[in-house]
N, C-alpha and C positions, 0 to 999 in steps of 0.2 A: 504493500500500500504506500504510494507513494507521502510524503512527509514533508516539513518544511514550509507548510502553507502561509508566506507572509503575503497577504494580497494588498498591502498598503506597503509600498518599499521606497523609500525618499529616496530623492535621487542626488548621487555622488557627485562632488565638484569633480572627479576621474573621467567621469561620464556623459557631462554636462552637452558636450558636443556629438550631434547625431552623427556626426564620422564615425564616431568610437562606434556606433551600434552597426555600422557596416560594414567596418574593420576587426570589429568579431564576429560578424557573422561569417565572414570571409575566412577565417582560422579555423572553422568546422570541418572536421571530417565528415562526408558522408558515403553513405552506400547504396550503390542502386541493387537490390534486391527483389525479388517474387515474394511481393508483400504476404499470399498465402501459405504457400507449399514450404517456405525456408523460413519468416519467422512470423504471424502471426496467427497461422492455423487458426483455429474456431475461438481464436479471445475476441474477445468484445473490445470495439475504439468508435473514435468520438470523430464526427467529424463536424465543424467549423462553420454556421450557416455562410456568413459573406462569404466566406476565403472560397467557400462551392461555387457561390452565387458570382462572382470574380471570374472563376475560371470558367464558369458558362458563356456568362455577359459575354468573355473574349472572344467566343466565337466569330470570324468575321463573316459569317455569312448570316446571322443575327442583323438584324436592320433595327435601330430603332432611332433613326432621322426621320426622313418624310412617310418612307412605309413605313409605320411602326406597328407591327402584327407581333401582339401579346403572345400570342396562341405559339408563335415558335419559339419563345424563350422559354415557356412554359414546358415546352417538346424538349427539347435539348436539357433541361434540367432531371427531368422524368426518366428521361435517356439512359443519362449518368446514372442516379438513382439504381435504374433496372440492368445496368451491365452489373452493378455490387451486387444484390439482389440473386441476379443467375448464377453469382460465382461464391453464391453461402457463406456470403459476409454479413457477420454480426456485428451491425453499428448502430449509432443514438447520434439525433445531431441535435448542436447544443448554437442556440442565437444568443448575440445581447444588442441589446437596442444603441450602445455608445459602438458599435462597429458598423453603423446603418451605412456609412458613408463609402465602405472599404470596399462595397460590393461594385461600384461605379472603376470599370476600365481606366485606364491611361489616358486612351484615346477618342474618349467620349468629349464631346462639348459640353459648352457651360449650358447650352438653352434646354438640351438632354437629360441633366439632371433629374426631376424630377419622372420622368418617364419609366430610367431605373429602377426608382428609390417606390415608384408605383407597384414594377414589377416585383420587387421585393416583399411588397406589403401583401400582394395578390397571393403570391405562390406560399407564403406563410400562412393565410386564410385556406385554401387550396388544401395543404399540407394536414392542419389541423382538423379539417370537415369533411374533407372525401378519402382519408389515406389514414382509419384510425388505427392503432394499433392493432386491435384482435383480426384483423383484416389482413393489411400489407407486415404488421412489423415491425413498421419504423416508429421512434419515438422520437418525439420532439421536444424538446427542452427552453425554455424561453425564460433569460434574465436579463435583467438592467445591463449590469456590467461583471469585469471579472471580480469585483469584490463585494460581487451580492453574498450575501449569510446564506443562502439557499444553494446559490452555488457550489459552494464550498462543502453543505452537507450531501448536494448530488456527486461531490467526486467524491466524498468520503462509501456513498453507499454504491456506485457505481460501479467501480475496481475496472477502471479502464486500463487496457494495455498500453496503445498510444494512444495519439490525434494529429488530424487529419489537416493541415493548414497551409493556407496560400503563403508564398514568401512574398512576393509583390515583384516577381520578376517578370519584367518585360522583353522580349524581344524585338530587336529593330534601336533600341534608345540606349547610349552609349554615356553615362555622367562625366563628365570632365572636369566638372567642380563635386566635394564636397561640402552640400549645405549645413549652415548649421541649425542647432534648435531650435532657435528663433523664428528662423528664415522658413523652416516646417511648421511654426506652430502661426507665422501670420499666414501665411498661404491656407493652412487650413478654414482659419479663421476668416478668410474671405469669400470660403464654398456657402457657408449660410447664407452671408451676408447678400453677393449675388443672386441667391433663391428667392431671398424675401422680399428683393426688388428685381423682378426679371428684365422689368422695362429699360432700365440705366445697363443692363447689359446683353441686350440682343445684338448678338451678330460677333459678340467677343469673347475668346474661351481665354481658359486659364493658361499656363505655362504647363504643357503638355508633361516635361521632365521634372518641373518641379512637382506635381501631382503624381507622378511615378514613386518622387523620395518621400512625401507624404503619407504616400498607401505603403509601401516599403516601409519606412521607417515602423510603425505602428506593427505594420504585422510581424514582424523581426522583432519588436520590442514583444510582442505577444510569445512567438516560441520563445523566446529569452525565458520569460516566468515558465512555460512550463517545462523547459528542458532545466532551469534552477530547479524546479519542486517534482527534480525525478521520475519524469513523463516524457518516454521519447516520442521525438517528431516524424510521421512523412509528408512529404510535399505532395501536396494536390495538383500543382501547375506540372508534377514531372512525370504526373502517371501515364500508365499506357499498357491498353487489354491487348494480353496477345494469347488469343486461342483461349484459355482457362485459367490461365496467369493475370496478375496486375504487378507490374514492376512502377517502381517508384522508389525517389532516395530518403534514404530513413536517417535521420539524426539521432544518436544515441547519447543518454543525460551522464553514460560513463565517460565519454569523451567531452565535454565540457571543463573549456578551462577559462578559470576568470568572466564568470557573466558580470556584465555589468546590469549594476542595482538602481532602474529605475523603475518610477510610479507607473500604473498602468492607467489612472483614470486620465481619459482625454479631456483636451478644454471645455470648458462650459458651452463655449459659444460652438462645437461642433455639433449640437445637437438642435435640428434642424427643427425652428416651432413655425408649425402651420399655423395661417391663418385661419380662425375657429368663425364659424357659422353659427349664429345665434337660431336664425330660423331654421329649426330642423324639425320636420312633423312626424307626426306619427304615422304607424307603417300599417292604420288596421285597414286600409283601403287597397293595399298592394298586396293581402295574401294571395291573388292569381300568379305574382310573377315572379320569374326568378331573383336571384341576387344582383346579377348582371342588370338588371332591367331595371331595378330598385337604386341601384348605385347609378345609373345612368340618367335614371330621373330626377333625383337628387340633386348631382353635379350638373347638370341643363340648366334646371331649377336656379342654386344659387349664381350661376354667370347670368342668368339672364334678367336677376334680378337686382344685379348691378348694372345692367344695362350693359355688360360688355359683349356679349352678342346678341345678335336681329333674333327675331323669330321666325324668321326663314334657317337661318343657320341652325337652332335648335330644331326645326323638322328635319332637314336634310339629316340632323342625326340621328334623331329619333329612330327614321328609316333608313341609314347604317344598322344600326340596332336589332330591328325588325330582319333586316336580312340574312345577319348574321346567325339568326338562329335559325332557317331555313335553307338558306344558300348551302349547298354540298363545293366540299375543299377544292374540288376541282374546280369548280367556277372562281374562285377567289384567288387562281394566279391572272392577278391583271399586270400591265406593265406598268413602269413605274412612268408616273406624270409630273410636270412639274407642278409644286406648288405655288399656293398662292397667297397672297398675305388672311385670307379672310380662312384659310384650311390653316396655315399653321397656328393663326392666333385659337382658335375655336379647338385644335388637338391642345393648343398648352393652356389655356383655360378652364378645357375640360380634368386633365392629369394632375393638373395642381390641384383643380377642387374635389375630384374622385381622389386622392391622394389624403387632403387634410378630411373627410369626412369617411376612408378607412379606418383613418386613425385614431379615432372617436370611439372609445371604448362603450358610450353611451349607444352608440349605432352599430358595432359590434354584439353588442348584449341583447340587443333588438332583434338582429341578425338570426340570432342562437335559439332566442321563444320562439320564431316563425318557422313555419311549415316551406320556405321559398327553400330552392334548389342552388346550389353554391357551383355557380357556371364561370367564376369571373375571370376563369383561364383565357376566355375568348371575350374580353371585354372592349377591345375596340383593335379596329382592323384599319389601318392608314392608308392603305393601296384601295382596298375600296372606298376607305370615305372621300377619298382624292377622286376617283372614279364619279363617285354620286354627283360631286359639290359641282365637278366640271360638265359633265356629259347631261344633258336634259333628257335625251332619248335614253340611254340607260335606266336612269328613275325612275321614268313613265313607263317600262318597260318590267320593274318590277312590281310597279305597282299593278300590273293588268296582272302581276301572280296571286290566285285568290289568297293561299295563306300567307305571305306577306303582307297583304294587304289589310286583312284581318288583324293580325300583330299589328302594324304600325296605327291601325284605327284605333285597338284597345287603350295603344300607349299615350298616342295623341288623349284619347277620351281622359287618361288618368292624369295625365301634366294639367291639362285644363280644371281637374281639382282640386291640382296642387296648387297650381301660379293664379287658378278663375283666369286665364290666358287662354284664346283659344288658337291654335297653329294646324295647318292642314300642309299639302300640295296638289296643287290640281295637275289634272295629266293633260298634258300636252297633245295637241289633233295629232299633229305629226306623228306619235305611237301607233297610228291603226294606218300606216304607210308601209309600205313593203320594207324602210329598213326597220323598222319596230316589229312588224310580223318575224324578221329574220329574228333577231335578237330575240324574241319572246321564245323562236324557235330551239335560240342556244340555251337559255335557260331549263328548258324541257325534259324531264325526265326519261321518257318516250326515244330521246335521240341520242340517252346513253351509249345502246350499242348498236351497232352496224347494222340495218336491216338488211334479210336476203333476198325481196321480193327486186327483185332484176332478172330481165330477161337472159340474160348471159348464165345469170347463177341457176336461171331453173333449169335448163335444158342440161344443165352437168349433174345439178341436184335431185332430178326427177328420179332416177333409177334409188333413192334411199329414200323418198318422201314419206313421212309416217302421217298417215291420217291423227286429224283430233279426236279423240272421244266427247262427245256432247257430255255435257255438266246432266240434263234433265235424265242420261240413261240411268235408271237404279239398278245397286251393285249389291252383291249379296255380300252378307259378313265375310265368309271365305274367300272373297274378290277381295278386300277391303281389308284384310290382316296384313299388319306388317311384320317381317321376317325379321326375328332377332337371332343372330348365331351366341349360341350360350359357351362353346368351345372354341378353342384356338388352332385354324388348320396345321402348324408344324406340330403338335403332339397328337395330332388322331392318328389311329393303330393300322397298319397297312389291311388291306385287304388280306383276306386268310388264303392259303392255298392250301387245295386237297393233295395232301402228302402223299393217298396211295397211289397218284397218280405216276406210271414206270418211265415217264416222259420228264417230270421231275424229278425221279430218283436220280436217272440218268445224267441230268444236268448240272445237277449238283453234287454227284460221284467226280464227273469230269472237270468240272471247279475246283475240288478239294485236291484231285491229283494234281493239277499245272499248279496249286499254289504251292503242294509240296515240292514240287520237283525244282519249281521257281527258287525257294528257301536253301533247298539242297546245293544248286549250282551253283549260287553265292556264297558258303560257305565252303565250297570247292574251289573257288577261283581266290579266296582271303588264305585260307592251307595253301595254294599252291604259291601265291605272290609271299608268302614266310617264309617258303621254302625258299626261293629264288633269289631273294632278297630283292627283288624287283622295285623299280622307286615308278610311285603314283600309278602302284597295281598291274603295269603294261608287262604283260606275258609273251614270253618267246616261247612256244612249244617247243620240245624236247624229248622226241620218241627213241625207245629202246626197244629193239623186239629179239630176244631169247628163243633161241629153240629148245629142242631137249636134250638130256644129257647125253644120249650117244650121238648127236650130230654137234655140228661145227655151229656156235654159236654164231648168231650173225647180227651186225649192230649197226643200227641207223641212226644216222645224226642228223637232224637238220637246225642249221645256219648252228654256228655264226660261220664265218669263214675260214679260220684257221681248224676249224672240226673237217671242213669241207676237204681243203690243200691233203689232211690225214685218212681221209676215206679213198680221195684218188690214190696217193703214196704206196699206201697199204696193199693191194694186189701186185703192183712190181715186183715189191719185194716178197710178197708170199710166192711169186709164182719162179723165181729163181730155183731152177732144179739142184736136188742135193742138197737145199739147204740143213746142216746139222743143228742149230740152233732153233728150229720150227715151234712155235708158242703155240698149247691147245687153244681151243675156241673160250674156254672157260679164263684159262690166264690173258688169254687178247681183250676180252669185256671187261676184265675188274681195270685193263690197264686203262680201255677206253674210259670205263666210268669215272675212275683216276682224273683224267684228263679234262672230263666233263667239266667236275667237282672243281678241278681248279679256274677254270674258264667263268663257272660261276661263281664263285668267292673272290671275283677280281674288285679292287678298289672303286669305291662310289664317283670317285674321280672319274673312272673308266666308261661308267654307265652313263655318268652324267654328258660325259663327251660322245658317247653312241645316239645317245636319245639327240644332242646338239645335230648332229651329223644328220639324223632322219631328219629333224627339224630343218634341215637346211635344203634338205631334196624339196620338200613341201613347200617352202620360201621361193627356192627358185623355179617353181615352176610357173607362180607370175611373172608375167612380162613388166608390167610395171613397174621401175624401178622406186617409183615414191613410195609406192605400197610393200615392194621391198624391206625400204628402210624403216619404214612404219610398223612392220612384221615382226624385225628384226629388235626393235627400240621395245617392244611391247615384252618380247622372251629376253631381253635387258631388265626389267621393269620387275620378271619373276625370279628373278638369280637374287642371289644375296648381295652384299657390297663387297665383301672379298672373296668373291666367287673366284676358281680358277678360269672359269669360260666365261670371264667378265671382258677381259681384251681383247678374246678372240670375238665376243660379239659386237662388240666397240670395232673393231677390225670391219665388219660385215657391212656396217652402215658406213662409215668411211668409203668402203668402196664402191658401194651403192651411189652416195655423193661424187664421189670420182670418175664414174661411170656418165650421172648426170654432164659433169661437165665435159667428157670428152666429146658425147655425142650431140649437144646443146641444145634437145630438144625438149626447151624447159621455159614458162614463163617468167622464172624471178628470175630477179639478178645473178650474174654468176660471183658477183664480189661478195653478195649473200651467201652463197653457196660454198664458196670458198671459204669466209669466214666461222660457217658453221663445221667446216674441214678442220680450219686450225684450231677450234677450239678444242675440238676431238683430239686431238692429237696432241694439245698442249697437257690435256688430263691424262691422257695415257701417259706423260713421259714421268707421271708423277705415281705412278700404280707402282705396287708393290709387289706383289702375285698376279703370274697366268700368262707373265709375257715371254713367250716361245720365242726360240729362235727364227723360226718360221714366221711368226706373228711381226718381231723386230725386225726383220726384213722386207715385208712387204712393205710396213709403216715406213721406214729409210728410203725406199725408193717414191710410195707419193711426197713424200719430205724435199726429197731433192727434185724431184719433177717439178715440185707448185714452187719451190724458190722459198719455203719458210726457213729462217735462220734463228739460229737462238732455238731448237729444239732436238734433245736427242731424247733418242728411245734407249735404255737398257735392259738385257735380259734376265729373268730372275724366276726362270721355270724351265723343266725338262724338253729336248724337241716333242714336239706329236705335230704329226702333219694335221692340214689342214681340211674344215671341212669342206670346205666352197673352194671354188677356183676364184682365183686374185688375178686382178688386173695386171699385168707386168707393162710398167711405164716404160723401161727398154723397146718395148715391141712397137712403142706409139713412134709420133712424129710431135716435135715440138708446137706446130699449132695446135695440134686438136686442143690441148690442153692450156695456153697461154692464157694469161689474166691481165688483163687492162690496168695498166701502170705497172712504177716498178713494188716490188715487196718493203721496199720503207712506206710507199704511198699507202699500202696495204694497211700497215702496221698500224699507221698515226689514224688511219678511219677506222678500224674497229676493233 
């Protein structure tokens, strides 16, 4: 259990200067790890509302300038959420209200603000009302700050392993000054200030880097306290799902050296006060409508009762509203339009006052006794309100959709309740014109998918055409049962067969014998290759055939060669008349087998040079010489490194190359080809074993043929001829083989 909880820490004249707090952050080890499988398997950790809500926001294909479509940051948050989720992570996530600010990018603007700090408030409502525990799981924790008393008792009963927290690192922004604490603490102090008067700053944002060391600083002073109070860190911004893993670097409180001891409550002035709405009515007229629709007429409500927008502008949203609960997502990719002063005043109008009347724990509490449905994921869509505000024929074109049109009537009818205001749209002639019939057309549900009524498709389609069955035919119960399979097809029992049948006896007599006989012959060819000492199994037959003891034993040998030179021999000399020394048939076989016996028991060296040799009839019987050497580099590739038939095969592709250039019928460079010569050749001269006399003299004379200097070959292995025939540079002509420049020129290129 982690210890040391001092949540009020005065801050050190050591420390004073927020450099210090990025120049120990900077002295941290850490480690990239699979946050499950290596170290936090099934513990329980905490993860950090903003520092999530941070790495969401970042998204760049999140919009929340002129489109500002709620609904996908809401997506992209849920996302996250559901990859931990799948990968049976057990986590609690813990907000506090003095870190509202942190959730806001780098690279946001100042007139954006709120829009965020919107989406924050939403997906915390969201979280709390449609995601309860006994459900998804997840719990949600909600304090002041880090040195709430409740806090402190949820980490004491908690027993978290880590947590989960943004560092504030940006990519793309490069600091070149460090700021100091000052310099962090009025910068922050001008985010409120800006909010509360939006008007004195449209059109001007903050100092992009300095707001980078603001959010940085703060959340680095946050792992600070809990990497002091013995709670290791992972970073949120460094994760990454691969397959069933989550890698990300983990901070550990054993490597901690010297944290610096500062306060963690932030300024006063960073805590952003809405302006509060005195008229706020009662909600018993609204139980038809959702939350979305409730907060929308609300926030209408109080702009329009400042007069800061028409009541044109508050229909046009109305029916945004309206559509958005009926509109299917595929119609809601529109392009993006430009805006206009009258769309973006009326979106930041609206976000600020939906914004201070979330915040309203009065209107919250209200929220919670009503039977309304908690929708506010999709509470306003900027691509289409831009779409409405500008396009006349669009609006008219939703409104000819009956249940739109019914929505935005109820909602009109309930505003005019609220404000005794009444606000309509009238539809425009123009809608019942062919481009309004199109458009009512694209809305249609009917023109989802492709119809096949075309000429073209019936004439191919008629050979499968299935009649309808009429709805009026009546069906009997038996027509009308639906099929439940109660088993699972891969364990139901095969079909039985009748055993007396002599057709299967048979069948399976003659199955059992080939398996045994199959078993037998492998274990005859594993005894036979023990006996032989054969390498990777390959058997040379070896027949003996005995007669009987009153005749003349007679003994066949096949292969290898030198048995062969002994079988011819062998009649000569037997047949020499008078010989007195004449061997019976009985002592000629043991001498034979004698003979055998040693032939077999020859060095692995020996084998391994016979198998070399086959291997090289089978090589050269491609023409190819690329493929050759390709061949040849491959049974290179299976030899060991001090192989003895390591230089000889080094020898093989050499000549292969050698060959290339005598004959030039080659696309690459020959100075390529040549280079890839001496390189061969520079490594052989540095081998230790395997180089034959035979070997050292082929390699001497392409040596002195190509002009390389500065290379010898020495020998340091017994003669054995060779297997392959070698090019003899003697037999050539000095062009065939000539190389462009002289051998210094060679030298300094490659």
């Amino acid at each position: 259990m982690p210890a040391n909880l001092h949540f009020t820490q005065p801050m050190s004249e050591e420390f004073s200067q927020a450099g210090m707090v990025f120049d120990w952050y900077h002295t941290l080890p850490s480690r990239r790890i699979n946050l499950l499988d290596d170290y936090a398997g099934n513990e329980l950790f905490l993860l950090e509302f903003d520092s999530l809500l941070l790495h969401c926001f970042s998204e760049p294909n999140i919009d929340f300038g002129d489109g500002f479509q709620l609904l996908h940051a809401v997506y992209v948050f849920e996302k996250l959420l559901s990859n931990l989720i799948l990968r049976k992570c057990r986590f609690q996530i813990i907000c506090f209200d003095q870190n509202e600010l942190l959730c806001v990018p780098a690279a946001a603007v100042n007139d954006d603000l709120p829009k965020y700090l919107l989406a924050r408030a939403v997906i915390i409502r969201h979280i709390q009302t449609n995601a309860p525990v006994d459900f998804s799981g997840i719990e949600f924790h909600h304090f002041q700050s880090l040195d709430d008393n409740s806090f402190r008792q949820f980490l004491y009963a908690s027993d978290a392993y880590f947590v989960m927290i943004h560092d504030g690192a940006v990519a793309g922004y490069l600091q070149s000054k460090t700021p100091t604490f000052l310099e962090l603490k009025r910068e922050l102090d001008n985010i409120p200030n800006s909010f509360r008067n939006p008007e004195e700053h449209v059109g001007t944002d903050l100092d992009t880097p300095t707001r980078t060391n603001t959010s940085k600083f703060w959340l680095r002073v946050m792992i600070s306290w809990f990497l002091s109070n013995e709670y290791n860190v992972a970073l949120i911004n460094e994760m990454q799902f691969l397959d069933s893993k989550i890698l990300t670097n983990v901070l550990q409180h054993s490597d901690l050296k010297k944290p610096p001891e500062i306060t963690l409550l932030h300024p006063d002035t960073a805590n952003l006060h809405y302006p509060s709405y005195t008229h706020f009515h009662d909600m018993d007229g609204l139980n038809n409508f959702s939350e979305a629709d409730i907060l929308t007429l609300l926030s209408i409500q109080s702009s329009l009762s400042t007069s800061q927008i028409s009541k044109d502008e508050a229909a046009l949203f109305l029916l945004h509203t309206a559509a958005l609960a009926f509109l299917p997502l595929r119609y809601r990719y529109l392009p993006t339009i430009s805006s206009t002063d009258g769309y973006q005043r009326t979106v930041s109008l609206f976000t600020q006052s939906a914004l201070s009347i979330l915040s309203s724990s009065a209107f919250i509490n209200q929220l919670n006794n009503s039977p309304a449905i908690c929708n506010l994921v999709d509470l306003i869509d900027g691509l289409l309100l831009a779409k409405i505000m500008a396009d006349q024929v669009f609006r008219s074109t939703l409104l000819l959709q009956e249940n739109i049109k019914r929505k935005f009537d109820s909602l009109c009818a309930a505003f005019g309740r609220i404000c005794r205001v009444s606000i309509s749209i009238k539809v425009e002639p123009h809608a019942s014109t062919e481009s309004g019939i199109r458009a009512s057309a694209m809305l249609s549900n009917d023109c989802a998918i492709l119809s096949f009524k075309n000429s073209v498709f019936e004439r191919h389609l008629d050979p499968i055409h299935l009649s309808a069955v009429s709805d009026s035919i009546a069906l009997t119960s038996s027509q009308t049962r639906i099929f439940r399979e109660f088993s699972y097809w891969r364990i139901q029992e095969k079909v039985p067969v009748n055993k007396g049948s002599s057709v299967q006896v048979e069948r399976q007599a003659d199955k059992k014998a080939l398996t045994q006989n199959q078993i037998f012959q492998k274990e005859i060819q594993v005894y036979a290759a023990s006996l032989t000492n054969a390498s990777g199994k390959v058997l040379e037959p070896q027949i003996i055939v005995a007669g009987s003891a009153s005749h003349h034993r007679k003994l066949v040998v096949l292969k290898p060669a030198k048995q062969q030179e002994y079988a011819n021999e062998s009649p000569k000399r037997n047949k020499q008349p008078g010989n007195p020394n004449k061997k019976g048939g009985k002592i000629a076989a043991l001498e034979a087998a004698a003979e055998i016996k040693a032939i077999t028991m020859k060095p692995k060296s020996e084998i391994k040079a016979n198998f070399w040799r086959a291997k090289c009839k089978e090589i050269l019987a491609e023409d190819d010489l690329t493929i050759r050497r390709k061949l040849g580099l491959q049974y290179l590739q299976s030899l060991d490194k001090f192989d003895h038939l390591g230089p000889e095969v080094q020898l093989f592709t050499v000549d292969c190359l050698f060959q290339i250039l005598i004959k030039g019928k080659t696309s690459l460079d020959k100075m390529s080809i040549a280079a890839l010569v001496w390189d061969t050749l520079h490594r052989l001269s540095k081998a230790t074993v395997g180089v034959t006399p035979e070997v050292a003299m082929a390699l001497k004379g392409i040596i002195i043929s190509l002009g390389f200097p500065g290379i010898e070959i020495k020998t340091n292995a017994p003669s054995r001829p060779l297997a392959f025939p070698c090019v003899d540079p003697r037999t050539l002509q000095r062009d065939q083989f000539s190389l462009p420049g002289s051998p210094i020129e060679f030298q300094l290129e490659h």
